[in-house]
C-alpha positions as CSV (number, residue, x, y, z in Angstrom):
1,X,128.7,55.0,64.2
2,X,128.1,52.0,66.2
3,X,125.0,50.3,64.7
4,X,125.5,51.1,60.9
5,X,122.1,48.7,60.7
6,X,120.0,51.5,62.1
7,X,120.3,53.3,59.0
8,X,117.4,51.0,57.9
9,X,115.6,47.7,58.2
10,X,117.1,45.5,55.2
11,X,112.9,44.5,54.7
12,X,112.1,48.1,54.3
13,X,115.0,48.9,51.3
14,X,113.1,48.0,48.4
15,X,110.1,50.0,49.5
16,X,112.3,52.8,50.2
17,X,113.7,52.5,46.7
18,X,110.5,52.3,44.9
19,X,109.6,55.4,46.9
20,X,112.5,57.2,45.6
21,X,111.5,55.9,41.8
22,X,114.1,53.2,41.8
23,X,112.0,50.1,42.2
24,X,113.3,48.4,39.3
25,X,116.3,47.1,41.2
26,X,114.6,43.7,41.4
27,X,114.8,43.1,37.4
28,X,118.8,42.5,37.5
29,X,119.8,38.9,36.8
30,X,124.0,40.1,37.6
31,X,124.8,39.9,33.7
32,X,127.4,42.1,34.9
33,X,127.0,44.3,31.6
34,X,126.6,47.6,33.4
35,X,130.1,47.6,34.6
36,X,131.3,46.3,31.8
37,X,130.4,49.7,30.0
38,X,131.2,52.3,32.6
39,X,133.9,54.8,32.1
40,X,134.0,55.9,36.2
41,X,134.4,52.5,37.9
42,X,137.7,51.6,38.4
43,X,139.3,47.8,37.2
44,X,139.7,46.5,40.6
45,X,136.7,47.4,42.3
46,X,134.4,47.6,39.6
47,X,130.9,49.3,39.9
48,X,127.4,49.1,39.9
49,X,126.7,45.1,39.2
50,X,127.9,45.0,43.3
51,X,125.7,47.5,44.5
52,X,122.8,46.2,42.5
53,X,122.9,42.5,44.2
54,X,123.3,44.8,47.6
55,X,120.0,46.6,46.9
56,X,118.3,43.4,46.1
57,X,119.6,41.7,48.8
58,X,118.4,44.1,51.3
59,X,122.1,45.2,52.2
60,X,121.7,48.6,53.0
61,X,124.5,49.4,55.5
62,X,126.7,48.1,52.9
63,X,125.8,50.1,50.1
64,X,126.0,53.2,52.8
65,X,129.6,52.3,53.5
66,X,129.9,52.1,49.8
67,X,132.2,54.9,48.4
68,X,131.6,53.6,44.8
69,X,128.0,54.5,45.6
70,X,129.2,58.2,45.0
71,X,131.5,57.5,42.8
72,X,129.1,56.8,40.5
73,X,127.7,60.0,38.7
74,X,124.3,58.9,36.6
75,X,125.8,58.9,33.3
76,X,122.9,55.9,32.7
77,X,125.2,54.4,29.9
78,X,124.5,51.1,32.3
79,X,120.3,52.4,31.9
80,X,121.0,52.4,28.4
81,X,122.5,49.1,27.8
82,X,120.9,47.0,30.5
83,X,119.0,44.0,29.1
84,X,116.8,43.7,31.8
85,X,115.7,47.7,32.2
86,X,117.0,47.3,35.7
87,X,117.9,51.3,35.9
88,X,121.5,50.8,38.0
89,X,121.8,54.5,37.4
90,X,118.2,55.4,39.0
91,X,118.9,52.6,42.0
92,X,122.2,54.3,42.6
93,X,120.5,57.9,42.7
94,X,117.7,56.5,44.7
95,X,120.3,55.3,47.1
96,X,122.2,58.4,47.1
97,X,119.0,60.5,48.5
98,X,118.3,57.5,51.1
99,X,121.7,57.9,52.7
100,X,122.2,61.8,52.6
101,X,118.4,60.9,54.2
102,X,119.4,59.1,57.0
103,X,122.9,60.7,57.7
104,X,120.9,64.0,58.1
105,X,121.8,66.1,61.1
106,X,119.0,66.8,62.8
107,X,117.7,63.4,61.1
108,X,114.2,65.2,61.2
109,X,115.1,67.8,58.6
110,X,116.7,65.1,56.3
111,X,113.4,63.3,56.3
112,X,111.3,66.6,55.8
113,X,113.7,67.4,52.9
114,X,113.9,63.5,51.3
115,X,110.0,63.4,51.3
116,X,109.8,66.5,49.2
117,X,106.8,65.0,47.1
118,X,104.6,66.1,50.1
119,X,106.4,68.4,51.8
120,X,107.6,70.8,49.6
121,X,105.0,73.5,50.0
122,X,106.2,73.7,53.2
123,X,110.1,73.9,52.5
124,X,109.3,76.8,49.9
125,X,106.4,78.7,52.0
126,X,108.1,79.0,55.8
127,X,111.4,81.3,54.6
128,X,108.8,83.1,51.8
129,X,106.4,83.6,55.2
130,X,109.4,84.5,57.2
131,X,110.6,87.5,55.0
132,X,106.6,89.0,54.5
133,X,106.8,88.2,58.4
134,X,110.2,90.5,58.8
135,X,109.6,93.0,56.0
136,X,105.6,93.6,56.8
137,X,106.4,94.1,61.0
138,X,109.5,96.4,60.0
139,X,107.1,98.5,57.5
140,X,109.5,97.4,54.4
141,X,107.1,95.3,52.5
142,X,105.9,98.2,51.1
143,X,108.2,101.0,48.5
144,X,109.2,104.1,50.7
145,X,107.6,107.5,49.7
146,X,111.0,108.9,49.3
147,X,112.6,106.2,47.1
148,X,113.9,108.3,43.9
149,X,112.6,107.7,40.9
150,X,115.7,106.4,39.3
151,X,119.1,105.5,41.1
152,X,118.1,103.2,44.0
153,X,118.8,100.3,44.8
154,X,117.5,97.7,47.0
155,X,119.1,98.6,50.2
156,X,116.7,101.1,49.9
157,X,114.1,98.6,49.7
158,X,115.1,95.6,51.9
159,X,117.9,97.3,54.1
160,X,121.5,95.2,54.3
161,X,121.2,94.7,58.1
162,X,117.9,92.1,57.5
163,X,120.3,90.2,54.8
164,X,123.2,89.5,56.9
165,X,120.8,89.2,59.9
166,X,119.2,86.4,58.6
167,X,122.1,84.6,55.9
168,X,125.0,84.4,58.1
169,X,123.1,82.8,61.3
170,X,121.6,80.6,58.1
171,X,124.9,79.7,56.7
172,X,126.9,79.2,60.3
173,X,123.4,76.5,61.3
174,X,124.7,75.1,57.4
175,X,128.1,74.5,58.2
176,X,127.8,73.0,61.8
177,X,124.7,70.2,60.0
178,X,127.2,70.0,56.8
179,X,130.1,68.7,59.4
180,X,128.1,66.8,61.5
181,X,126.4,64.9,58.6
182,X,129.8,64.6,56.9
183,X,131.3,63.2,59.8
184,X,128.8,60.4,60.1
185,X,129.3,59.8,56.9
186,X,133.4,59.7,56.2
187,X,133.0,57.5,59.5
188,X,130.5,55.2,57.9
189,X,132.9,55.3,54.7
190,X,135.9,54.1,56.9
191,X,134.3,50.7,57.8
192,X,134.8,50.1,54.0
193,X,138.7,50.3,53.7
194,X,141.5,51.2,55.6
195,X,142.7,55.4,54.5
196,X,146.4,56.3,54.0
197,X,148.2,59.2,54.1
198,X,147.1,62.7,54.0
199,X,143.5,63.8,53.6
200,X,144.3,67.1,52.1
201,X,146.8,65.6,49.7
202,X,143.9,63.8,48.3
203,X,140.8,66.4,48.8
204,X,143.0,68.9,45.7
205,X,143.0,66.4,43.1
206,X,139.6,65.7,44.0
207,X,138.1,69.4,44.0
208,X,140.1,69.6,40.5
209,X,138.2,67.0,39.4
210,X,134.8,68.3,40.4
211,X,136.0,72.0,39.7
212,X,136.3,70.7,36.0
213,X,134.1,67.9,35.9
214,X,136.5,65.7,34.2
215,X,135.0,62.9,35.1
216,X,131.4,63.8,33.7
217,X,133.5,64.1,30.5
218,X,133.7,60.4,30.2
219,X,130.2,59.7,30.1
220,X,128.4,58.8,27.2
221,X,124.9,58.6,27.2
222,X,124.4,61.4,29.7
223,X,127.1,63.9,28.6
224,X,125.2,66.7,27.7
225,X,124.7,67.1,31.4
226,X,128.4,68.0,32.0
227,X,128.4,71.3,30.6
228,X,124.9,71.9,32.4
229,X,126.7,71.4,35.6
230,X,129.2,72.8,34.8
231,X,127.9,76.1,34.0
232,X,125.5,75.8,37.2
233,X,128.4,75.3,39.2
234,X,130.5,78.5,37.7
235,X,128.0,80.1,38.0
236,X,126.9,79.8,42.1
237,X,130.4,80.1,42.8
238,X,131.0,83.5,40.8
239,X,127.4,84.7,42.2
240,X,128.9,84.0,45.5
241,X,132.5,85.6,44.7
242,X,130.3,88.5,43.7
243,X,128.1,88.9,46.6
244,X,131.7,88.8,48.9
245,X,133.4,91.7,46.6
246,X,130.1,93.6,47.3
247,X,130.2,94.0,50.8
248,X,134.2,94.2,50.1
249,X,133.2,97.6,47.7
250,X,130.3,98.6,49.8
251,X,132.4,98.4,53.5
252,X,135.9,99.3,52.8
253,X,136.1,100.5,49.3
254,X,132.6,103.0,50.1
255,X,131.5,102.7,46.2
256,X,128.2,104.0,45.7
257,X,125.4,101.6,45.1
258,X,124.1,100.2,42.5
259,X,127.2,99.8,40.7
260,X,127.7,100.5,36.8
261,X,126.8,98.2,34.9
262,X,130.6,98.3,33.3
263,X,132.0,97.5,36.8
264,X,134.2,94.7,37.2
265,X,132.0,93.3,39.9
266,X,128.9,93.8,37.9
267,X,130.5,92.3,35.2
268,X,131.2,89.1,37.1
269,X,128.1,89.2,38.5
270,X,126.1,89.2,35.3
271,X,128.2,86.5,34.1
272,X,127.3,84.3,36.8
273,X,123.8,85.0,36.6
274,X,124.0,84.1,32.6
275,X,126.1,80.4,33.5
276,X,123.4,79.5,36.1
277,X,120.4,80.7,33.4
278,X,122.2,78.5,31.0
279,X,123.2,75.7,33.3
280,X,119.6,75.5,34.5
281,X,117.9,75.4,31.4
282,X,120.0,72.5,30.1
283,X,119.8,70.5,33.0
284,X,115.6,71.1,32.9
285,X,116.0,70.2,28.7
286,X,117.9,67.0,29.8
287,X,115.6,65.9,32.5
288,X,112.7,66.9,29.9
289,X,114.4,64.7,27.2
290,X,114.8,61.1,27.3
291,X,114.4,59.2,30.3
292,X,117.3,56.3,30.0
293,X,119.8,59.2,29.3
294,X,118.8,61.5,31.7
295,X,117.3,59.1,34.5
296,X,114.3,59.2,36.2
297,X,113.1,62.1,37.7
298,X,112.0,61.8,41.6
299,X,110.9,64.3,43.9
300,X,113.8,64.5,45.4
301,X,115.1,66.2,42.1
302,X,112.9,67.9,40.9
303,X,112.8,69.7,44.1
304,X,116.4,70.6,44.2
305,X,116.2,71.7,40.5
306,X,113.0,73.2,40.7
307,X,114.3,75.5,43.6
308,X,117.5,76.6,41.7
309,X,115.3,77.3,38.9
310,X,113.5,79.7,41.2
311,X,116.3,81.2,42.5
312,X,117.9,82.0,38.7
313,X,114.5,83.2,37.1
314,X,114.2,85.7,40.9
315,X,117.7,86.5,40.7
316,X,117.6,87.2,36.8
317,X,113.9,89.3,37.6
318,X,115.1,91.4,40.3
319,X,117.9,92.7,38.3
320,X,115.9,93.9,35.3
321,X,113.5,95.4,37.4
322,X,115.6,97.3,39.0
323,X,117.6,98.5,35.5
324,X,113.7,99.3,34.3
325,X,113.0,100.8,37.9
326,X,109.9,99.3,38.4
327,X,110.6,99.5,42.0
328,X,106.9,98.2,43.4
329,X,107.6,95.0,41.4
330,X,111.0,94.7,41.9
331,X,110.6,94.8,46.3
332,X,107.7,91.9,45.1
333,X,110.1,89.5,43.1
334,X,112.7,90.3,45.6
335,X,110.7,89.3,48.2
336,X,110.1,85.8,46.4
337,X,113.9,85.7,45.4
338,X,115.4,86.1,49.2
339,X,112.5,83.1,50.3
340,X,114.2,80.8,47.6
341,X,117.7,81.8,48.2
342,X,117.1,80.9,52.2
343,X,115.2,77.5,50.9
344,X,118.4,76.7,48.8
345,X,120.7,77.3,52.0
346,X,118.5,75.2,54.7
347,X,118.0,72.6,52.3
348,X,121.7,72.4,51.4
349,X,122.8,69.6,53.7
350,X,119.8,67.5,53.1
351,X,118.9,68.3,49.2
352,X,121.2,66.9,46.5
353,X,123.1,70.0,46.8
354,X,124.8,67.5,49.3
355,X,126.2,65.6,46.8
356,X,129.1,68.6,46.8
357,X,129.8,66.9,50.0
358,X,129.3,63.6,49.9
359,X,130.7,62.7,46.6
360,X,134.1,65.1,47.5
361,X,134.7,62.7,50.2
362,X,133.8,59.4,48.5
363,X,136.3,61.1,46.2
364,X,138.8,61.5,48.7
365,X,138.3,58.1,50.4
366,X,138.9,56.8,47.3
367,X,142.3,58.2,46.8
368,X,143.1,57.4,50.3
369,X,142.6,54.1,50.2
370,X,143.8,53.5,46.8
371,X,140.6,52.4,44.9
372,X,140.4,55.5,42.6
373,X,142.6,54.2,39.3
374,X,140.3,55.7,37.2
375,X,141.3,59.6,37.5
């Protein structure tokens, strides 16, 4: 990027950072005893007493550039101890959002996302008004005549050609914003420190380390929130496993739809669905708890979380209704699950689902150019 200052004004940080429920970065006095106590930052480049003079000094483009930035995963033991109630974890977070923010590709969508506090009936109602749109034009937002009483399922309802239709032009626009926003930012990142060797050799270690959240495991104050993302994490990648052995089953194997509940696939697929009702509710306890531990909870959060809550309570809904074939209710619930489910995919680059890619390669940047001693 050539003017890593257009990110933002240096006069407007502290504004932003209040916005973003962070506006406590001002309190520090450098006493230096929040990375004395972390577990994550590493001995020679030590975090988040640097970053905190940064935000205070106005220094945004280097706290963008700053891999330790992501590094950093809210364990608030520094929240905790600080003398001075300075919050590094909430400034960290609040910088977090402000860079996924401005790194968004197209930067209007990041913006629409990162002000979710006004915006977010919007972000939730479009894809819910596009799939009443779809479904009532197509006459499919009502239950056919000839729907059986027991035995369906919800091709029968919502028919397999509006699904792919819609998710896999959805997921292809995700990946080409994901790489664009990810290249800004790994170039942003190499202003910071020179990378050797070879990216892959350092992206496995890295995706072990977020596959088991080893790292969470070191925190102290906020460690309860491991195994919630852990289990949240399972559990998204299992539902997705699941949904690719179903068109797998339904395309080349021809199995007849719905599947027992004794199949392998269902199996899997009702684990997943218990790990992310699980993972969900003991991420919503923690942020429900106490405040220092947990961290403060800004719209941009409580967005993201709220809209995986909706997608788990949909997802959970639409199965039981469909075992208790209450088909009318079911096609309703379904309706309101596939609108969350597209939120949770549009939103992904510019939500804190994007920490999955910023924080893999802050990771990987890490390793490459040999800051990451503490793994």
């Amino acid at each position: 990027m050539a003017a890593i200052h257009a990110l933002l004004p240096s006069s407007e940080l502290r504004h932003e950072l209040a916005r973003r429920g962070a506006d406590s970065a001002g309190k520090c006095y450098q006493c230096a005893t929040c990375s004395s106590v972390c577990e994550l930052a590493p001995a020679a480049a030590p975090f988040p007493r640097r970053q905190m003079v940064l935000a205070q000094w106005g220094m945004v483009d280097r706290l963008a550039a700053d891999p330790a930035v992501w590094l950093c995963h809210q364990c608030n033991d520094c929240t905790v101890r600080c003398p001075r109630d300075a919050r590094p974890g909430d400034v960290l977070q609040a910088v977090r959002s402000l860079v996924i923010e401005r790194l968004a590709f197209p930067r209007v969508l990041g913006t629409l996302v990162g002000r979710a506090r006004a915006t977010w009936p919007l972000l939730l109602g479009l894809p819910l008004l596009f799939w009443v749109a779809l479904l009532g034009l197509t006459g499919h937002l009502r239950v056919p005549a000839d729907l059986p009483a027991t035995g369906w399922a919800y091709e029968h309802l919502v028919p397999h050609i509006f699904i792919y239709g819609v998710f896999f032009p959805v997921a292809g626009w995700v990946l080409l914003a994901s790489i664009a926003s990810g290249r800004r930012f790994w170039t942003l990142l190499g202003t910071a420190g020179q990378r050797r060797g070879s990216f892959l050799a350092a992206l496995l270690p890295a995706l072990g380390d977020i596959a088991t959240h080893r790292r969470f495991g070191r925190c102290g104050a906020a460690k309860p929130r491991q195994l919630g993302h852990l289990a949240l994490l399972w559990g998204f990648v299992g539902a997705a496993l699941t949904s690719g052995l179903l068109i797998v089953g339904m395309y080349l194997q021809h199995l007849p739809m719905p599947l027992a509940l004794s199949h392998p696939y269902k199996i899997l697929g009702n684990v997943s669905g218990a790990l992310l009702v699980i993972g969900g509710a003991m991420l919503v306890g923690t942020r429900l708890g106490d405040r220092n531990a947990s961290g403060t909870t800004a719209a941009f959060d409580a967005f993201f979380l709220g809209v995986v809550v909706l997608v788990i309570a949909t997802g959970m809904t639409v199965e039981l209704a469909r075992l208790a074939d209450a088909a009318t209710f079911a096609l309703s619930v379904y309706v309101i699950h596939l609108g969350s489910v597209m939120t949770l995919f549009l939103t992904f680059p510019y939500s804190k689902f994007a920490h999955l890619l910023y924080r893999t390669l802050a990771m990987v940047h890490a390793r490459m150019t040999g800051t990451d001693t503490a793994s």
